[in-house]
C-alpha positions in Angstrom: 3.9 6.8 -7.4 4.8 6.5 -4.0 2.8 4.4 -1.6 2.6 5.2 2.6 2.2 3.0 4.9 1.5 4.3 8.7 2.0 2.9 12.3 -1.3 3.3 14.2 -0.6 3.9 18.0 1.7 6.8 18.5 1.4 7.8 14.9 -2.2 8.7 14.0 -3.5 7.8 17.7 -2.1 9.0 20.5 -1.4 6.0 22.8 0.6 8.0 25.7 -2.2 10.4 26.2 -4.7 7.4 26.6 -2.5 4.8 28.7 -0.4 6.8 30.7 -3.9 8.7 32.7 -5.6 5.3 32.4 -3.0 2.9 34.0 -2.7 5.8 37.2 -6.1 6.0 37.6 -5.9 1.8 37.4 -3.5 1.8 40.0 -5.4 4.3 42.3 -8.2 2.0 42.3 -5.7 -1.0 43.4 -4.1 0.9 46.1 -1.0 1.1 44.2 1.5 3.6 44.6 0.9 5.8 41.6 4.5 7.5 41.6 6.0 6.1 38.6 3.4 3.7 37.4 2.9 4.9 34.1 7.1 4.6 33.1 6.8 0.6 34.8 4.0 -0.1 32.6 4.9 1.5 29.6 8.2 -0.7 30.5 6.2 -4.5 31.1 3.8 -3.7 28.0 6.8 -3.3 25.3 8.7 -6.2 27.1 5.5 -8.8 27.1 4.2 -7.1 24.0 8.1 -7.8 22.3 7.1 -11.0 23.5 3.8 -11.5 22.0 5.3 -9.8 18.3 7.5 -13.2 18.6 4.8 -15.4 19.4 6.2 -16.7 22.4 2.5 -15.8 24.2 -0.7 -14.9 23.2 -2.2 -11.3 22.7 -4.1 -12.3 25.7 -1.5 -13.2 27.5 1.0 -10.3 27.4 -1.8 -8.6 29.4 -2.1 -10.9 31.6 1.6 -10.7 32.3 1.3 -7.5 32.5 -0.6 -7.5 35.4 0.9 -10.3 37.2 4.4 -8.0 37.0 2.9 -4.6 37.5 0.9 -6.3 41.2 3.9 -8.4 41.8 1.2 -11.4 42.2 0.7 -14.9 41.0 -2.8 -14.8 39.7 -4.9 -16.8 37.5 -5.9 -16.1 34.2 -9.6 -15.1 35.1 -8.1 -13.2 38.0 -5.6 -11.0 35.6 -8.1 -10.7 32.8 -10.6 -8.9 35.4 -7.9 -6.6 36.6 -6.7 -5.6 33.5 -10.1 -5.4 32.1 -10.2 -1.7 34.7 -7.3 -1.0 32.6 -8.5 -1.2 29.6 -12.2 0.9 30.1 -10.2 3.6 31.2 -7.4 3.0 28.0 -10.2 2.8 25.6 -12.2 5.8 26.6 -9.0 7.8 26.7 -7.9 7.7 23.0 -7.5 10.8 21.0 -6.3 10.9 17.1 -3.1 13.4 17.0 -3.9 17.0 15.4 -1.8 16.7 12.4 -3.2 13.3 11.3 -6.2 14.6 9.4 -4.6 17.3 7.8 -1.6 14.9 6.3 -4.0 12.4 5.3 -6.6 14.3 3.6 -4.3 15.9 1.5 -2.6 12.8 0.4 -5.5 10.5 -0.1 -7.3 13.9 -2.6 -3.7 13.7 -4.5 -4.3 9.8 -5.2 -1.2 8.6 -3.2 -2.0 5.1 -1.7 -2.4 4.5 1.8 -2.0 2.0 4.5 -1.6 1.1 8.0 1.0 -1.6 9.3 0.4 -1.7 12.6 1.9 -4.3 16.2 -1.7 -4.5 17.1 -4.9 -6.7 17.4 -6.7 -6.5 14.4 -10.3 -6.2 16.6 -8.8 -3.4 18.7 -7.0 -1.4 16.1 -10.0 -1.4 14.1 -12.0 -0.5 16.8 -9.7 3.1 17.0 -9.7 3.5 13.3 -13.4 3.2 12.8 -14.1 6.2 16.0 -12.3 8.3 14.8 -13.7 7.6 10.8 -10.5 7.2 9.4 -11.0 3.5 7.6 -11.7 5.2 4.1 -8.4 6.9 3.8 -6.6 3.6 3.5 -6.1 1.0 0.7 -5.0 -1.9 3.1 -5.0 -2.3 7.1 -2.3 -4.9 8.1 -2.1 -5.9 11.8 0.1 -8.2 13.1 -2.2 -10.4 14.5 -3.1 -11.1 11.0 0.7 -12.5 10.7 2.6 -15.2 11.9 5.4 -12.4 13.0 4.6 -8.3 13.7 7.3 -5.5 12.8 10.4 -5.7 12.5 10.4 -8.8 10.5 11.0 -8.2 7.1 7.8 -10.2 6.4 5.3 -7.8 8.0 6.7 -5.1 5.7 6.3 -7.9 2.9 3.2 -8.9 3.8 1.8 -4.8 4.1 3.4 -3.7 0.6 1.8 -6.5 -1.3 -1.7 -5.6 0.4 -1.3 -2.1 -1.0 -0.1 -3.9 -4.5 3.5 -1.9 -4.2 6.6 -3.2 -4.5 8.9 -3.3 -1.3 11.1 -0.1 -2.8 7.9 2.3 -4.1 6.9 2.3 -0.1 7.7 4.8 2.3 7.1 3.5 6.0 6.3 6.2 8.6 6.5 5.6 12.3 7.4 6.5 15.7 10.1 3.5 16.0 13.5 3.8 15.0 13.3 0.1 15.5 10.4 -1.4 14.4 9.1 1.0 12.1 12.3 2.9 10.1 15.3 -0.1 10.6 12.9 -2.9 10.3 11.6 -0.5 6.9 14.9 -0.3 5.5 16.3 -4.2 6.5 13.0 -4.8 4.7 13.6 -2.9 1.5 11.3 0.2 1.7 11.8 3.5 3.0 11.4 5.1 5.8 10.9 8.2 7.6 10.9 8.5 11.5 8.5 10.5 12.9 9.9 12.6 16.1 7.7 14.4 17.6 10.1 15.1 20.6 13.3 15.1 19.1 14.4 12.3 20.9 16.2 11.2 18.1 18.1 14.0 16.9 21.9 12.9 15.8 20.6 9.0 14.7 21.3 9.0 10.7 17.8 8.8 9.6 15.7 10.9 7.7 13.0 12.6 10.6 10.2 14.6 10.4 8.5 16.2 13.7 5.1 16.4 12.4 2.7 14.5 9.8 2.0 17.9 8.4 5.6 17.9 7.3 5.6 14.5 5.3 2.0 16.0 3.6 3.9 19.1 2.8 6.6 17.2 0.4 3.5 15.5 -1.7 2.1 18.7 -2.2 
């Protein structure tokens, strides 16, 4: 049988809804003009973040750089760890699980189909999403990519996250928001994938798409 394994943010969570409110409000507080904010930030975090996945920096360290881009300032790392920290209240209290993630994995964890979650993240703060909304019991394995020496698209994360769930690399079916690092990375990697679109950004790219979770539950039914 086939096992699934899930991206986290932008998957089951909803990042966008979370950050984007979170980093305007942020910048209010700063006296920064808010007029594009959310589109620069969402721009530094995946370019530090990219950064981090590589190891070239530290988890805590992307954020700092972060904020030393988004202010245009040469802080200290006491000073950026501060700022951000106003970020990150307002990101945390902000997050919301999608609507179609409970009824695609209830569904497919009552049919016996195994479950995990490979996920960019920090292990502490990705569990700390998982566990409010109650999730954790729905999945076999939880990979982060703090728990790696490399994050997604290396073909080792995917390695590393079918041999928690006990799978071989071909019996797992990746679903993500990433054409890059969830569906290529996927299918460089050996699995398969499925992209999930839930804007039809994508439409035209020769990969196989769904543009809900309810959609991928539907074909296990």
């Amino acid at each position: 049988m086939t096992a699934i394994l899930f991206d986290l943010d932008s998957t089951l969570i909803d990042h966008a809804s979370a950050s984007a409110p979170a980093v305007r409000d942020w910048g209010t507080e700063l006296g920064l003009p808010t007029d594009g904010i959310a589109e620069r930030w969402e721009t530094l975090s995946s370019r530090h973040y990219a950064r981090y996945q590589a190891r070239e920096i530290s988890f805590q360290g992307q954020r700092r750089e972060r904020v030393r881009d988004l202010l245009g300032r040469d802080l200290s790392d006491g000073e950026a760890d501060e700022l951000f920290a106003g970020y990150l209240r307002r990101y945390e209290a902000g997050w919301t699980m999608y609507a179609d993630t409970l009824p695609c994995l209830t569904p497919l964890h009552d049919a016996g189909v195994t479950l995990g979650i490979l996920t960019n993240g920090d292990r502490t703060q990705q569990l700390q999403k998982i566990d409010r909304f109650g999730i954790s019991s729905f999945f076999d394995a939880i990979v982060c990519s703090s728990d790696l020496p490399y994050g997604k698209p290396h073909p080792g994360a995917f390695a590393a996250a079918a041999k928690a769930l006990g799978h071989q690399r071909a019996d797992v079916l990746m679903v993500g928001d990433s054409i890059d690092n969830d569906v290529r990375g996927a299918l460089d990697a050996g699995l398969r994938a499925i992209l999930l679109d839930r804007d039809g950004r994508y439409a035209g790219d020769d990969v196989t798409a769904i543009a809900t979770l309810e959609e991928l539950a539907g074909t296990f039914s």
